[in-house]
C-alpha positions as CSV (number, residue, x, y, z in Angstrom):
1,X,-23.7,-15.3,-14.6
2,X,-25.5,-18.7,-14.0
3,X,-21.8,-20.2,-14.8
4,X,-19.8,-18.3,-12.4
5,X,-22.4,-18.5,-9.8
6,X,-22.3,-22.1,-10.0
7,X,-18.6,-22.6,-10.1
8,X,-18.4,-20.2,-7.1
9,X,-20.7,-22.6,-5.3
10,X,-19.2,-26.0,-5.8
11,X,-16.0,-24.4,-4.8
12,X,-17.3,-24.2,-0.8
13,X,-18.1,-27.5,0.5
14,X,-17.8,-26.5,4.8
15,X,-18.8,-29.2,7.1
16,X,-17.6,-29.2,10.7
17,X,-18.9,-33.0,11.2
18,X,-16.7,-34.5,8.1
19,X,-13.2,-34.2,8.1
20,X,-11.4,-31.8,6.0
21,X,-9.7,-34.3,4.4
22,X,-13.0,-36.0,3.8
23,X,-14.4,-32.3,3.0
24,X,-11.6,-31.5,0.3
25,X,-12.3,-35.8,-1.2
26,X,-16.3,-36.5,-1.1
27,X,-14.9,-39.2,-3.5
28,X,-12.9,-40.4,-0.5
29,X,-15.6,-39.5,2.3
30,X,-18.2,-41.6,-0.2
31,X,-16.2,-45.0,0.4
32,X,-16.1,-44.5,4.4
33,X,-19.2,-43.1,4.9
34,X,-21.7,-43.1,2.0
35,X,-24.9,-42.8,3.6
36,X,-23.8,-39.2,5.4
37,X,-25.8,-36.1,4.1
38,X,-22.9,-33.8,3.9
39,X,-21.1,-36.4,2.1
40,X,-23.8,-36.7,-0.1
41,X,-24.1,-32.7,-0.7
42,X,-20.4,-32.5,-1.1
43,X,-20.6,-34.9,-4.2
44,X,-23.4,-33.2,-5.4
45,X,-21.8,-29.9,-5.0
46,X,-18.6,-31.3,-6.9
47,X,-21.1,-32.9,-9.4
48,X,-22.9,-29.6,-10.3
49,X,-19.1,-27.4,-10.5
50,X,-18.0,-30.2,-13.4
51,X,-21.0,-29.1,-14.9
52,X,-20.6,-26.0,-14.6
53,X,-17.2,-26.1,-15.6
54,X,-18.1,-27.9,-19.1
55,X,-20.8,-24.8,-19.5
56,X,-24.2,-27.6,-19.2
57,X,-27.2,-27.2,-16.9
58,X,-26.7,-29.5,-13.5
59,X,-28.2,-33.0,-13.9
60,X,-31.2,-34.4,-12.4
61,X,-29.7,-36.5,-10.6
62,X,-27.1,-34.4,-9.2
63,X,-29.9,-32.2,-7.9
64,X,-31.9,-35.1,-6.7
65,X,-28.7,-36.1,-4.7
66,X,-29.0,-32.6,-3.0
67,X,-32.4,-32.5,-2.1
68,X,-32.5,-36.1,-0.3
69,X,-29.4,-34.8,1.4
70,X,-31.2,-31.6,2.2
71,X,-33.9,-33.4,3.7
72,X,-31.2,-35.4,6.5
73,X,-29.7,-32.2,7.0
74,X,-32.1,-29.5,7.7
75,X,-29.2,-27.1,8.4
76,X,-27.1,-27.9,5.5
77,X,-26.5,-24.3,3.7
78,X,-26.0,-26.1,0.3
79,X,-29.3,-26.4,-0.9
80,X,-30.0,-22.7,-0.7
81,X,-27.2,-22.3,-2.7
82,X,-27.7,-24.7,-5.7
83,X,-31.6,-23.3,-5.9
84,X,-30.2,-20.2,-5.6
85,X,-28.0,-20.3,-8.1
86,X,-30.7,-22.0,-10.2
87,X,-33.3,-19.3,-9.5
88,X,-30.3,-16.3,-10.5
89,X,-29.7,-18.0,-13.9
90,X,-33.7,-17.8,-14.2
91,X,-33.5,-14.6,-13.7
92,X,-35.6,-14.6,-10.4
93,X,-33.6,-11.9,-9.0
94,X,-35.7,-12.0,-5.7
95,X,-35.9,-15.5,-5.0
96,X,-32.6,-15.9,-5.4
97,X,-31.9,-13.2,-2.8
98,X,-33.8,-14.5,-0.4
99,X,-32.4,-18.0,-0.9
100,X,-28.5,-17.0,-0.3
101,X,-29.7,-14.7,2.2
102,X,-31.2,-17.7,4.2
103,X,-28.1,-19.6,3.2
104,X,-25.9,-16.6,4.9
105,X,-28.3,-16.7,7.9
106,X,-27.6,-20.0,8.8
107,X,-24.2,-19.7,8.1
108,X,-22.2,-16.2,8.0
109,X,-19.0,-17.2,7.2
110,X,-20.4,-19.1,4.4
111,X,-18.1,-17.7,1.2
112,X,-20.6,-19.0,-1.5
113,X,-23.4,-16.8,0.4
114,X,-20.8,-14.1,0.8
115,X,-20.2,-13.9,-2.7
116,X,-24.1,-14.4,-4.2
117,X,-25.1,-11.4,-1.8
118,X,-22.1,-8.8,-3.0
119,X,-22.7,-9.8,-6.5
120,X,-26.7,-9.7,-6.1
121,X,-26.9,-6.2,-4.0
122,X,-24.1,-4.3,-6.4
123,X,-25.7,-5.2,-9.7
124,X,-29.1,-4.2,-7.5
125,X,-27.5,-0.5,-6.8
126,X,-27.2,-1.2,-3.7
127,X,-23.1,-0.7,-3.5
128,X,-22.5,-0.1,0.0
129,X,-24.1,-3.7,0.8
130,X,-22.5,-5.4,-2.3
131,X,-19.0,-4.2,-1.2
132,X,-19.3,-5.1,2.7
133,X,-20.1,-9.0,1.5
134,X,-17.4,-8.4,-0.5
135,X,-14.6,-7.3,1.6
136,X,-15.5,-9.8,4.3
137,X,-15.2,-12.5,1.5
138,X,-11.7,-11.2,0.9
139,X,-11.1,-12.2,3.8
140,X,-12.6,-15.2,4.0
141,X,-11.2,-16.9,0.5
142,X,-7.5,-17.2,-0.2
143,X,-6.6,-15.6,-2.8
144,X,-9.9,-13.3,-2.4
145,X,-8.4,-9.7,-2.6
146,X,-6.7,-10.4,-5.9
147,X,-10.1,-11.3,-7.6
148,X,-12.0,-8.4,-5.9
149,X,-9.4,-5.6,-6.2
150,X,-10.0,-4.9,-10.0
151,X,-13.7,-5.3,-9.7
152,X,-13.9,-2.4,-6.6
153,X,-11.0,-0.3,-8.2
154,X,-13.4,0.1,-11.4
155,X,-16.6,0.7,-9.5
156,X,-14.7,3.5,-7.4
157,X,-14.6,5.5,-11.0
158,X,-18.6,5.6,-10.5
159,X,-20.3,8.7,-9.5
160,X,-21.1,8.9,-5.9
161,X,-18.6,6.1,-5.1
162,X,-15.9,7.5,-2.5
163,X,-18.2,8.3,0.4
164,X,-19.2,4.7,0.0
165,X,-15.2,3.1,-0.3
166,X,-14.3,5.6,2.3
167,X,-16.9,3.9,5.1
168,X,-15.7,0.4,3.4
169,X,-12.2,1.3,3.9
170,X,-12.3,2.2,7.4
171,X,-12.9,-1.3,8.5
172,X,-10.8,-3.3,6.1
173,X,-7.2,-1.2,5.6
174,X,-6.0,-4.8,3.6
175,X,-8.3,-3.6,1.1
176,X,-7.9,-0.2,0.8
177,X,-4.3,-0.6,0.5
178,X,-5.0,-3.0,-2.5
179,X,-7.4,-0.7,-3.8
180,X,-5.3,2.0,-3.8
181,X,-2.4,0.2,-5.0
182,X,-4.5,-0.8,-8.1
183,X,-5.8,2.7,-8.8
184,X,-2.2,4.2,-8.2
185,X,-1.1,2.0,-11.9
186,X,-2.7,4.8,-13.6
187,X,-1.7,8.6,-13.4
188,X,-5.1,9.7,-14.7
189,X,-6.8,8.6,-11.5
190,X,-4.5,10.7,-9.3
191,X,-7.8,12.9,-8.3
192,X,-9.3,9.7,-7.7
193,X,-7.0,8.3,-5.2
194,X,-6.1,11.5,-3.5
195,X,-9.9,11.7,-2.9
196,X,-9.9,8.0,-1.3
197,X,-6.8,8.6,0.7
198,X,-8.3,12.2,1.9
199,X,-4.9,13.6,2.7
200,X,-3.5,11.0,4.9
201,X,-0.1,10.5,2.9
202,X,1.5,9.0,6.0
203,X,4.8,10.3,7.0
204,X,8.4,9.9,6.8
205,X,9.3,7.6,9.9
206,X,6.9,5.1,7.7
207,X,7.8,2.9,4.9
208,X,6.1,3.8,1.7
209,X,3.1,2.3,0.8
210,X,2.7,0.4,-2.7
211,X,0.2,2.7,-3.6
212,X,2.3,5.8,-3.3
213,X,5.0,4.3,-5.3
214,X,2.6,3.3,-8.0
215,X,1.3,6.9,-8.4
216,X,5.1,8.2,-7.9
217,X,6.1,6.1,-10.9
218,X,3.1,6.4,-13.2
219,X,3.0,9.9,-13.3
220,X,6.6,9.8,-14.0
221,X,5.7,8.0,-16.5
222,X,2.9,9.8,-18.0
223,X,5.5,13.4,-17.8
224,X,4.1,14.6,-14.9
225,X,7.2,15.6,-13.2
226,X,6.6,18.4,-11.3
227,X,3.1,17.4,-9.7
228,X,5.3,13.6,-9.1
229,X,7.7,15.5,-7.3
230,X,5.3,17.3,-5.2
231,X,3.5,14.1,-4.0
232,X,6.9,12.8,-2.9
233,X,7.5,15.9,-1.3
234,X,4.4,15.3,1.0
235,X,5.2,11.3,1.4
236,X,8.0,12.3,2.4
237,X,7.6,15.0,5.2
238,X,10.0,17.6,3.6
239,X,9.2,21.1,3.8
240,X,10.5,21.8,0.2
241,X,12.2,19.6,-2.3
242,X,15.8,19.7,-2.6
243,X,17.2,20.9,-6.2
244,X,20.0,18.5,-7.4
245,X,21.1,15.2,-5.8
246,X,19.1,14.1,-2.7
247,X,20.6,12.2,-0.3
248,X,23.9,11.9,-1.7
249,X,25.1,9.9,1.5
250,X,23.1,7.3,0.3
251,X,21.7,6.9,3.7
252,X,18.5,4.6,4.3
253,X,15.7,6.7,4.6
254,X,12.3,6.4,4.0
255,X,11.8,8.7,1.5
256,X,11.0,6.7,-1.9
257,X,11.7,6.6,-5.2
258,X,12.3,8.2,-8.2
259,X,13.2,10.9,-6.4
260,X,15.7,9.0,-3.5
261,X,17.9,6.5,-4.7
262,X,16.6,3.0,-5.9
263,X,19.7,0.6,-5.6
264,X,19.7,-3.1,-7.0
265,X,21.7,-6.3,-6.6
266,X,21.1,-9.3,-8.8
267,X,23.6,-12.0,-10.6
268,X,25.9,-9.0,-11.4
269,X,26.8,-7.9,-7.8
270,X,24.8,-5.7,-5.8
271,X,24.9,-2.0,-4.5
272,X,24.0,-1.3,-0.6
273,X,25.0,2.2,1.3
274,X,28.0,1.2,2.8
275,X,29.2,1.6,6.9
276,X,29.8,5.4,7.5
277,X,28.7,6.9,4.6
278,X,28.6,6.4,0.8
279,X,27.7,3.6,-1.4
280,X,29.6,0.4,-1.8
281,X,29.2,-1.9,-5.5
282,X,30.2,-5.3,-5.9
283,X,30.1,-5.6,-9.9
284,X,31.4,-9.2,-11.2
285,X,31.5,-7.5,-15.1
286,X,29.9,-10.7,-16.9
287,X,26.9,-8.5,-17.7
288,X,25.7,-5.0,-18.4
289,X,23.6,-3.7,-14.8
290,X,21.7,-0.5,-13.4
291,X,23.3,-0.1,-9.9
292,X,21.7,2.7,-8.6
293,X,19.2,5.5,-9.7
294,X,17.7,8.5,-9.1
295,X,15.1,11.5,-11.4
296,X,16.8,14.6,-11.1
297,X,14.7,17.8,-11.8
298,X,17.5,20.2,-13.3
299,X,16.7,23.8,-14.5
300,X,19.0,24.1,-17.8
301,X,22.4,25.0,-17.6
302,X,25.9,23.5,-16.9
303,X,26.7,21.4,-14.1
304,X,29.6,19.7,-12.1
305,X,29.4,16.4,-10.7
306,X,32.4,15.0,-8.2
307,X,32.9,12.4,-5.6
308,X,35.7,10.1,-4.1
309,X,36.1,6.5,-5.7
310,X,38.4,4.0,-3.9
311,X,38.4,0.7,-6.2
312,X,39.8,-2.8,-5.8
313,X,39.8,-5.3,-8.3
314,X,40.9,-9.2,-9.0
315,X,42.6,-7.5,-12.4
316,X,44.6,-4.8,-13.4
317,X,42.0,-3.4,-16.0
318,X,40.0,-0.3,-15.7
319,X,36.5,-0.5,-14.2
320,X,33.3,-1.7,-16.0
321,X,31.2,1.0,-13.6
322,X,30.4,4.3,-14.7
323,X,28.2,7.2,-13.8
324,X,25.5,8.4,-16.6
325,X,22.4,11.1,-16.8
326,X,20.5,11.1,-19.3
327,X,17.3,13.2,-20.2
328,X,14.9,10.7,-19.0
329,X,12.5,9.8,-21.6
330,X,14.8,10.0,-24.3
331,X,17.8,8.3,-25.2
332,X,19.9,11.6,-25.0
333,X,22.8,11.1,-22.8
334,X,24.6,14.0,-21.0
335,X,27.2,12.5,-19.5
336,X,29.2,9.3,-19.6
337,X,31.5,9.1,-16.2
338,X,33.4,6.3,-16.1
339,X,35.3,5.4,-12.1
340,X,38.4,4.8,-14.5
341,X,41.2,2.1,-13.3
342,X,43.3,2.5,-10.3
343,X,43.4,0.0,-7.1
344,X,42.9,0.8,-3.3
345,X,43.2,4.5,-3.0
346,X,40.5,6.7,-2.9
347,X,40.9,8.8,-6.1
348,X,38.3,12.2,-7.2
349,X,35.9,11.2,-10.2
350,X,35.0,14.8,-11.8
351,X,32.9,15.6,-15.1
352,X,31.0,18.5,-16.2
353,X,27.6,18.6,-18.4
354,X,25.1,20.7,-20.1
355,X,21.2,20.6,-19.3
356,X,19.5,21.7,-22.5
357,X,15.9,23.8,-22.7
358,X,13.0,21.0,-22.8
359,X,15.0,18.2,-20.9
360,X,12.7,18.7,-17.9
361,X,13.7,16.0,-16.0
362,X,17.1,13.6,-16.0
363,X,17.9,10.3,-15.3
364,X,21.1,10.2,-13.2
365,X,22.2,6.3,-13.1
366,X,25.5,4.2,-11.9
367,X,25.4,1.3,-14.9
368,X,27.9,-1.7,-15.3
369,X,29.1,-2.1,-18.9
370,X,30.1,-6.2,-19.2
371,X,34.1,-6.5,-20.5
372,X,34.9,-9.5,-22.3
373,X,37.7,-10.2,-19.7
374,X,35.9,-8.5,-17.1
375,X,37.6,-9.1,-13.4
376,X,35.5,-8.7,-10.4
377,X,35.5,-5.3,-9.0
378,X,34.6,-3.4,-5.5
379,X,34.1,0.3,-5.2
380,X,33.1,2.3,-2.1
381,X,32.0,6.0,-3.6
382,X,31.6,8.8,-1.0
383,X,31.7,12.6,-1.0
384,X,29.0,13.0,-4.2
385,X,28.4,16.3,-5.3
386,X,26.7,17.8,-7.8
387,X,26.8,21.7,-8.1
388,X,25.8,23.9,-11.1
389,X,28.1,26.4,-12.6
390,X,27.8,29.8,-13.2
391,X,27.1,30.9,-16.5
């Protein structure tokens, strides 16, 4: 604790009389201006954060440094800080306290003061105090949201610890979203976050927020289809789900994934819904790639997929792209379409495929196999249908 707390406080050295430059150099500020208090608490600062760093207790004469600064510059914040520090790594709770609340005082954007307090009233049980220093800190430090997050996502696990986010998160939507984000990585905290969020899923003119898509995915992952597929129901403002393909347009809308198409582009080409209607692939065949992708939700039975290919090529061999679903989770492949050869004209792609009992969900994906004398390849695919039969 002592460490940290120490570490924290030789990282803020704020002066509006030195320079930043000098500020960010006491080493520098020392050799223009030697005599100057805030110089002189800057390289006492930097003096007691080596410590620190090393693990060791702050020298005498590091604190000696400090407090004949101190006495030049009645204003100076850093004193409270150091002693502070020192009195929290004696375990003088209150003394400390009152120290970095005096250092605060005179200086409320202070981040060392910021970060004492939160620390000091959360451990306390005082979390509604702890977590507004905090969220004005990340704010204040770059970087500061990434270092908070984790710490605010586990103590909203605590008993009686929405009401008190929920007030948080009202002023500071940066953090909530972060927050949520975090929480979202884990299915078992759906409850959790639904609870945070209180029903506000946004709505489908928006884009989708990173938390939704973390909770879309991890309970995908976990096998929670169905209750998945019901969240992005609600993200996406639709009255009921669609069965089969959605948007087999492959239009932009804002409704995300596993459930709407997830195309990608890298060193292999790219995929992007193409002018009019349908999807256009670039594929340049030197490597194997996952085009475009969607989690079906299939009842069992048999099932016809179609759609319109038009293909160009700089060879005459057949194409490297093919359509696949598999039952997703498994390895077990269904079907294996391949778009076949042919060059210019727009040509029907048709297969047909079995959904067995237990295969509860389905991955349906447009992959790139790489061909040892692989030519570059565009296809434009429109008119995708997917329709089961009658038994």
């Amino acid at each position: 604790m002592a460490v940290l707390a120490l570490v924290a406080a030789a990282q803020v050295v704020r002066s509006a009389i030195v320079q930043d430059t000098v500020a960010r150099r006491p080493d520098l500020a020392a050799m223009a201006w030697p005599s100057h208090p805030q110089v002189e608490l800057a390289l006492a600062m930097a003096e007691i954060g080596v410590a620190a760093g090393k693990g060791l207790v702050p020298g005498a004469a590091s604190l000696e440094r400090s407090e004949k600064a101190a006495a030049r510059a009645p204003l100076a914040v850093e004193p409270y800080l150091i002693e502070g520090a020192m009195a929290q790594s004696a375990g003088q709770a209150s003394r400390a306290e009152r120290l970095f609340s005096e250092a605060y005082r005179r200086d409320p954007r202070s981040t060392a003061a910021r970060f004492f307090l939160a620390q000091l009233t959360l451990v306390s049980g005082r979390p509604g105090e702890g977590l507004r220093h905090a969220s004005v800190l990340a704010r204040l430090v770059a970087g500061g949201p990434a270092a908070l997050v984790p710490a605010i996502a586990q103590y909203a696990k605590s008993p009686g610890a929405v009401p008190t986010l929920k007030r948080i998160f009202s002023g500071d939507r940066e953090l909530r979203e972060a927050v949520l984000a975090e929480l979202a990585r884990d299915a078992t905290n759906f409850d959790l976050v639904m609870a945070l969020v209180g029903g506000t899923l946004g709505d489908s003119q928006q884009s989708v927020a990173p938390w939704q898509a973390n909770l879309l995915h991890a309970l995908v992952e976990r096998g929670e289809v169905s209750r998945a597929h019901a969240l992005w129901s609600r993200i996406s403002g639709l009255r009921s789900a669609p069965q089969g393909i959605f948007n087999p347009g492959f239009a932009k809308l804002a409704a995300p994934a596993p459930f709407n198409w997830t195309l990608s582009g890298g060193d292999f080409g790219f995929a992007e819904p193409a002018a009019g209607g349908g999807l256009q692939v670039i594929y340049y065949g030197r490597a194997n790639a996952l085009f475009a992708n969607q989690t079906l939700l299939l009842a069992p039975g048999r099932y016809a997929i179609a759609m319109q290919a038009a293909r160009t090529s700089d060879g005459d061999g057949t194409s490297g792209l093919a359509w696949a679903v598999t039952c997703a989770g498994t390895s077990e492949t269904l079907l294996n379409l391949a778009i076949g050869g042919g060059k210019g004209v727009s040509r029907t792609i048709a297969g047909r495929f079995t959904v067995p009992a237990g295969c509860s969900s389905q991955a349906l994906r447009l992959i790139g196999t790489a061909q040892e004398y692989a030519p570059s390849e565009q296809v434009t695919i429109n008119d995708l249908k997917l329709v089961r039969e009658a038994s």
